[in-house]
C-alpha positions in Angstrom: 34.0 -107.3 176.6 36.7 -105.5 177.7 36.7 -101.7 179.1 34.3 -99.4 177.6 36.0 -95.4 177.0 32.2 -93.7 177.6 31.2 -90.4 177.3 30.2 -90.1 181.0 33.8 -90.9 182.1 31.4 -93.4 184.5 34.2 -95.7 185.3 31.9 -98.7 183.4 33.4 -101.7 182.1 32.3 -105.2 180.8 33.5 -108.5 182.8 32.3 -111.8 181.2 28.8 -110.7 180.4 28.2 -108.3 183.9 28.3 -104.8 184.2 30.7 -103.4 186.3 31.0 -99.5 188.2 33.7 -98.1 190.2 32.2 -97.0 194.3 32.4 -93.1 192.3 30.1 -94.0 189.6 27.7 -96.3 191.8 26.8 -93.3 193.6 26.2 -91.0 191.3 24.9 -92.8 187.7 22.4 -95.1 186.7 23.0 -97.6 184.3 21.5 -100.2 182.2 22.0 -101.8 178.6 19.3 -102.3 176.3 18.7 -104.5 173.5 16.2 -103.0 171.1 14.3 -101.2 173.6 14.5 -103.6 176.5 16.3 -103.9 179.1 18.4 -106.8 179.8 20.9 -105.6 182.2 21.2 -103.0 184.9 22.8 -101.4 188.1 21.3 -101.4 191.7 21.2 -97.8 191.0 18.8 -98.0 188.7 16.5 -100.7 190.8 16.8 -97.9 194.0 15.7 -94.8 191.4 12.8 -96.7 190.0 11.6 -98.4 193.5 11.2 -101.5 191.5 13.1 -104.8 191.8 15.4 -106.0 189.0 13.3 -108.4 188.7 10.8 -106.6 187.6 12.8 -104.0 185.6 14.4 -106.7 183.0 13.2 -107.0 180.3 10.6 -104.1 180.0 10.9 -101.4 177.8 13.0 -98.1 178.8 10.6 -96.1 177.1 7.4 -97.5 179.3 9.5 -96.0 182.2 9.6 -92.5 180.9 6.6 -89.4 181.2 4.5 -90.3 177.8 5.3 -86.6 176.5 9.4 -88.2 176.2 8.7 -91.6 174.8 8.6 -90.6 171.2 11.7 -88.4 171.5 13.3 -91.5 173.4 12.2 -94.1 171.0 13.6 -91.9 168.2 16.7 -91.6 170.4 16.9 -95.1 170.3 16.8 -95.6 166.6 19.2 -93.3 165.8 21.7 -95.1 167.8 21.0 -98.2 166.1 20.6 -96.5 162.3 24.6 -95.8 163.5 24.3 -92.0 164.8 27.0 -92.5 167.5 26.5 -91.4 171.1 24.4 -88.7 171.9 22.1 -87.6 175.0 18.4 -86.8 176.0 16.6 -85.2 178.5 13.4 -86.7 179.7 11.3 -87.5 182.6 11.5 -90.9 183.9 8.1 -92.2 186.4 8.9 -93.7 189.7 7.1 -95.5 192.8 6.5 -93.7 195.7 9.2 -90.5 194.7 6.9 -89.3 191.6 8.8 -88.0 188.4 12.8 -87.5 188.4 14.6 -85.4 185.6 17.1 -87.4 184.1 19.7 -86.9 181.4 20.1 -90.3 179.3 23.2 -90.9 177.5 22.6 -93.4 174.8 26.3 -95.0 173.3 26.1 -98.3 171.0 27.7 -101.4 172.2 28.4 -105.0 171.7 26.8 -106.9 174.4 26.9 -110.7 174.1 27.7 -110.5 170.2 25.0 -108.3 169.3 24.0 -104.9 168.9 23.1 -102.8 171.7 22.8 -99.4 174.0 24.2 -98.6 176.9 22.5 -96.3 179.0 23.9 -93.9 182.0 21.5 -92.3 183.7 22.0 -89.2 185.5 19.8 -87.5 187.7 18.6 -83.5 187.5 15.9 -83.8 190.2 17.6 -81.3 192.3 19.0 -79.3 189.9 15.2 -78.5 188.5 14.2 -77.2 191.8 16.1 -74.3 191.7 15.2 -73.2 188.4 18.5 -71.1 187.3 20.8 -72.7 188.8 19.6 -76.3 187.3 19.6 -74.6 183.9 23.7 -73.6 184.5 24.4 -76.9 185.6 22.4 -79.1 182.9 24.1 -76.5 180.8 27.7 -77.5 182.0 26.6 -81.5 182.5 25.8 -81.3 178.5 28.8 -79.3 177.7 30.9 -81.9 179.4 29.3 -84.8 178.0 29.4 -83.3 174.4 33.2 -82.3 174.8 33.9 -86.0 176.8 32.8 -87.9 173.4 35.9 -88.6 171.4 34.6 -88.1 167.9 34.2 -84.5 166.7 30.6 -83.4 166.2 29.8 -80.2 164.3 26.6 -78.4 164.4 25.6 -77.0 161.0 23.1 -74.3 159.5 23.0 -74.2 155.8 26.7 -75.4 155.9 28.0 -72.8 158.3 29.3 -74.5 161.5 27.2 -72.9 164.2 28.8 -75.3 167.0 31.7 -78.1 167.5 33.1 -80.2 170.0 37.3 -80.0 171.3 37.6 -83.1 168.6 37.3 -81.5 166.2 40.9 -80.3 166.8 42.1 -83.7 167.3 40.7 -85.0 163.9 40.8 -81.7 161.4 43.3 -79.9 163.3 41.0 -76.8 163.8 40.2 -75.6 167.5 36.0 -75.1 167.8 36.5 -71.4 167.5 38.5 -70.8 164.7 35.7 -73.7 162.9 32.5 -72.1 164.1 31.3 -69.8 161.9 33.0 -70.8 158.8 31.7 -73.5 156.1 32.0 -76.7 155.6 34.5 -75.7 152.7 37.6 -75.5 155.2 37.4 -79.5 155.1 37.0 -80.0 151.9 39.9 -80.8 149.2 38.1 -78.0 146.2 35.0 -75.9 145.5 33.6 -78.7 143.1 34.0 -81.4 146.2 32.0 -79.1 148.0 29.3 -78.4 146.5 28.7 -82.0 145.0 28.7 -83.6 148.2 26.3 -80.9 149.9 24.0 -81.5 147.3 24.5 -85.5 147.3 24.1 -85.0 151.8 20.9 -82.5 151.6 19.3 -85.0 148.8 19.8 -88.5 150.7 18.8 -86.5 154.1 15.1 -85.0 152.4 14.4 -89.1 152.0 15.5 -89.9 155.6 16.9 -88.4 158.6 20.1 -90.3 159.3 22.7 -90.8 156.4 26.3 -92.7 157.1 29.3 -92.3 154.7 33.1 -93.0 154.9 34.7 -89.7 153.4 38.5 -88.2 152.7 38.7 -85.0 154.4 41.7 -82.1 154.1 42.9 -81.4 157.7 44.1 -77.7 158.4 47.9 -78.8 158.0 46.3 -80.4 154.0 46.9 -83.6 155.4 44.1 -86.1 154.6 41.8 -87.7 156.6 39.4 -90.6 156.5 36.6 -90.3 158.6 33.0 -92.3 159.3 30.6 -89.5 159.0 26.8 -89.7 159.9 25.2 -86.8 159.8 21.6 -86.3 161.3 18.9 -84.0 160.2 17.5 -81.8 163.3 13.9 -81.9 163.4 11.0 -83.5 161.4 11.2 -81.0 158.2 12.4 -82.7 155.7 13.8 -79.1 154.1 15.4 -78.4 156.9 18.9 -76.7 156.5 20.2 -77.9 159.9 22.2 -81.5 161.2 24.2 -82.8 163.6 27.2 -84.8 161.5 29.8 -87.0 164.0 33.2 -87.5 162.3 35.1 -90.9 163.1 38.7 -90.9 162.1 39.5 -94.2 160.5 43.0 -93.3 158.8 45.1 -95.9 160.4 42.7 -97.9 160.5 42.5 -97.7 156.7 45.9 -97.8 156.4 46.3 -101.0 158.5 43.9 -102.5 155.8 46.2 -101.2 152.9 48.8 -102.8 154.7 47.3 -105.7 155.1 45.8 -106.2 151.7 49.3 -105.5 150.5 51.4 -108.4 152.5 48.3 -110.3 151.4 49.1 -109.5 147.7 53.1 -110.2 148.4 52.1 -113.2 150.1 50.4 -114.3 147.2 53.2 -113.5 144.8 55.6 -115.5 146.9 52.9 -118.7 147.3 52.6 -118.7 143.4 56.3 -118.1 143.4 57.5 -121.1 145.3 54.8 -123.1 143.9 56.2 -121.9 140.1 59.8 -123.4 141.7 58.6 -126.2 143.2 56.8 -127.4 139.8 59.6 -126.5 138.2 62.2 -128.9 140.2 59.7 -131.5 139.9 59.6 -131.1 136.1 63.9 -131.3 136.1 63.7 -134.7 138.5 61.0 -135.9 136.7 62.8 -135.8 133.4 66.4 -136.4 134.5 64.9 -139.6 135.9 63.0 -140.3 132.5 66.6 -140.1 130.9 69.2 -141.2 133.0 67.6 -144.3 135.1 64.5 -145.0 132.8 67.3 -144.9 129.6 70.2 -146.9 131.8 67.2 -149.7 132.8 65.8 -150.3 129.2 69.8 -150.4 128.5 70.4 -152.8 131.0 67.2 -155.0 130.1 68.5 -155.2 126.2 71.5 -156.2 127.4 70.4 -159.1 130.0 68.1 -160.7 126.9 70.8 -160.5 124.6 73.4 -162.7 127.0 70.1 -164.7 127.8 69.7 -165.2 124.5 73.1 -166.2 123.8 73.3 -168.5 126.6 69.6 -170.2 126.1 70.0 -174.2 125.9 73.2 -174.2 126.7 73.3 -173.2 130.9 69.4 -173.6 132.3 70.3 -172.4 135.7 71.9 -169.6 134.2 68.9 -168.6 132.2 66.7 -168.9 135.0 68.5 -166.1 136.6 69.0 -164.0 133.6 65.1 -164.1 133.7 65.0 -163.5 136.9 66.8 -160.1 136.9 64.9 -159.1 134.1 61.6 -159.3 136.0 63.4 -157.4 138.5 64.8 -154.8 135.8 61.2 -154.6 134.2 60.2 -153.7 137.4 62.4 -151.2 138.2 61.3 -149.3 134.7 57.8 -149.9 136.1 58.5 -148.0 139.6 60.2 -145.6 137.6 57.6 -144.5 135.2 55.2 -144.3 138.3 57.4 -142.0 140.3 58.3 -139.8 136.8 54.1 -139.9 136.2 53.6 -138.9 140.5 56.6 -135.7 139.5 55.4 -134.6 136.7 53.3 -136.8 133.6 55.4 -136.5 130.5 51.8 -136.3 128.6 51.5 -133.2 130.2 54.4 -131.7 128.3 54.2 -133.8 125.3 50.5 -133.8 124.9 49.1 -131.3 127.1 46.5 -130.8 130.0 43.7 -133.2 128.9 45.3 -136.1 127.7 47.5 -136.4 130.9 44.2 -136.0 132.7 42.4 -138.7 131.2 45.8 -140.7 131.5 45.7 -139.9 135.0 41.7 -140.9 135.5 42.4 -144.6 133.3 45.0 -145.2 136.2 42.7 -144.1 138.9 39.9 -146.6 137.6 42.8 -149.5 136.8 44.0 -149.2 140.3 40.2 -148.9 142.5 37.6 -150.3 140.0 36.1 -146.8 140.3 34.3 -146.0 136.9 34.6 -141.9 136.8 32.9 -140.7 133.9 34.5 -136.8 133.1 33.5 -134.2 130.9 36.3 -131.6 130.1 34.5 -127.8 129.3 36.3 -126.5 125.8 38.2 -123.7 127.2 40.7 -126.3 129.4 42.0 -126.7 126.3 43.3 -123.6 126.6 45.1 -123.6 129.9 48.7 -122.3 129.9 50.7 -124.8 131.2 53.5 -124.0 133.5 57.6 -125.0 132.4 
């Protein structure tokens, strides 16, 4: 896996399975990935945090290493990510040996690790910051913000459709800076009224049943230009009423439009294949029958004419017979060879007599030539196949 573009600007990256940090972010950030809620890879940071040896630390549960008032938040942190939330971040308390109970922020971002799904976690610490109770709450404040504004999709805050809060992304998606989006609806984004309102209702529906829904959805950018984005949108809290969610925006455009491309040469491709194949056939068909009609025709000529002088001469010159016979073998095999390579271009059955009879010509040669027996059974509507000219 190559480089990893994180919300924590962490300087992390991927090299053949190991998890790599720059000296700036091994002093500062925990890390570890998880794979459902386990750990299976992790930083010396983490092991010095802890007091526990990596040893010990793979393959337990992140959650068992947390105060028990955060491991339900946690755990439903966790399963957002994987129900495809996109990144987001947590606060909890995480239990240590021998330096009691630091305040961490967790930010959770999915990855492929090894070929399979997974989270990886950085880790920062608040310990200090919580000890001096104002300032902590400024600088958790300004750690969030810059997390939040670090994540490259846009995430909008909403409260009965009215944007209450949005990221700097959003301006690079929609083309709306945060503040002129935050306090407005959901209808700036939208293509027309009915649009609107059907897929509020459709959203606030699916999100009564469950708390994380995923779409992929064609949104009107502030210059009218369209959009494609991957949305998920979250509900915020256990209510199922509830008015407000979290929804991340993805923009997949080119991405979409690489795959029109693509599915287009793939069309043209195909055109081309069924063209050259339409030529190819049809060359074969003008060899085969200018072969049936010039050599097949001038062979049977010249095989008339060798019996005839054979038969003129018969009694009269033996050892001129014998060759006369001779060169009719050879002629008669000549008109053999060429009714083989005229049958290998193109079978005159299959003009003359169509698809099925030049099949079960073409099987009777099979079985002459191998001692196969092939027994076939020919479904009515081949009788029906266009042939091509």
């Amino acid at each position: 896996m190559g480089c990893l573009d994180i919300p924590t600007k962490s300087f992390v990256r991927f090299e053949r399975g190991n998890l790599i940090i720059s000296k700036e972010g091994a002093r500062a950030v925990a890390l570890c990935v998880l794979i459902g809620d386990k750990i299976v890879l992790l930083n010396p940071v983490l092991e010095r945090w802890i007091g526990l040896p990596a040893e010990e630390l793979m393959g337990r549960s992140l959650i068992d290493l947390v105060h028990p008032d955060d491991r339900e938040p946690l755990k439903d942190a966790i399963e957002r990510i994987y129900d495809g939330l996109g990144a987001l971040f947590i606060g909890v308390k995480m239990i240590t040996r021998g330096k009691g109970v630091l305040w961490v922020v967790l930010t959770l971002n999915p990855v492929i690790y090894r070929e399979r799904k997974a989270i990886l976690v950085n880790i920062v610490d608040m310990t200090e910051l919580r000890k001096v109770e104002c300032s902590a709450n400024d600088e958790l404040f300004e750690l969030q913000k810059a997390i939040f504004e670090a994540i490259p999709h846009a995430i909008v805050g909403l409260e009965n459709r009215r944007i209450i809060f949005a990221n700097n992304a959003v301006y690079d998606i929609f083309g709306w800076r945060p503040d002129e989006l935050i306090g407005k609806t959901m209808r700036v984004l939208f293509h027309s009224d009915r649009e609107y309102e059907e897929e509020g209702r459709k959203f606030y529906s699916i999100l009564r049943k469950k708390r994380t829904h995923r779409i992929e959805f064609t949104y009107k950018r502030k210059d009218g230009k369209d959009v494609v984005c991957i949305t998920s949108v979250s509900r915020i809290g256990d209510d199922p009423e509830c008015r407000r969610v979290v929804a991340t925006h993805t923009d997949i455009t080119e991405m979409k439009r690489i795959e029109r491309e693509c599915n287009r040469l793939h069309e043209q491709l195909r055109k081309y294949t069924n063209h050259l194949h339409d030529m190819l056939e049809g060359e074969r068909s003008v060899i085969a029958r200018e072969i049936h009609d010039e050599i097949g025709q001038t062979l049977t000529a010249l095989k008339m004419g060798l019996f005839r002088i054979r038969e003129e001469v018969k009694g009269e010159n033996g050892k001129l017979e014998t060759e006369l016979t001779s060169m009719i073998n050879l002629v008669e095999g000549a008109i053999r060879s060429t009714r083989d390579l005229v049958a290998q271009l193109r079978p005159v059955l299959l003009d003359d007599l169509g698809f099925i009879p030049a099949m079960e010509w073409l099987i009777d040669e099979f079985q002459r030539m191998t001692d196969v027996e092939v027994d076939v059974v020919f479904h009515p509507v081949i009788e029906h196949i266009k042939l091509d000219k």
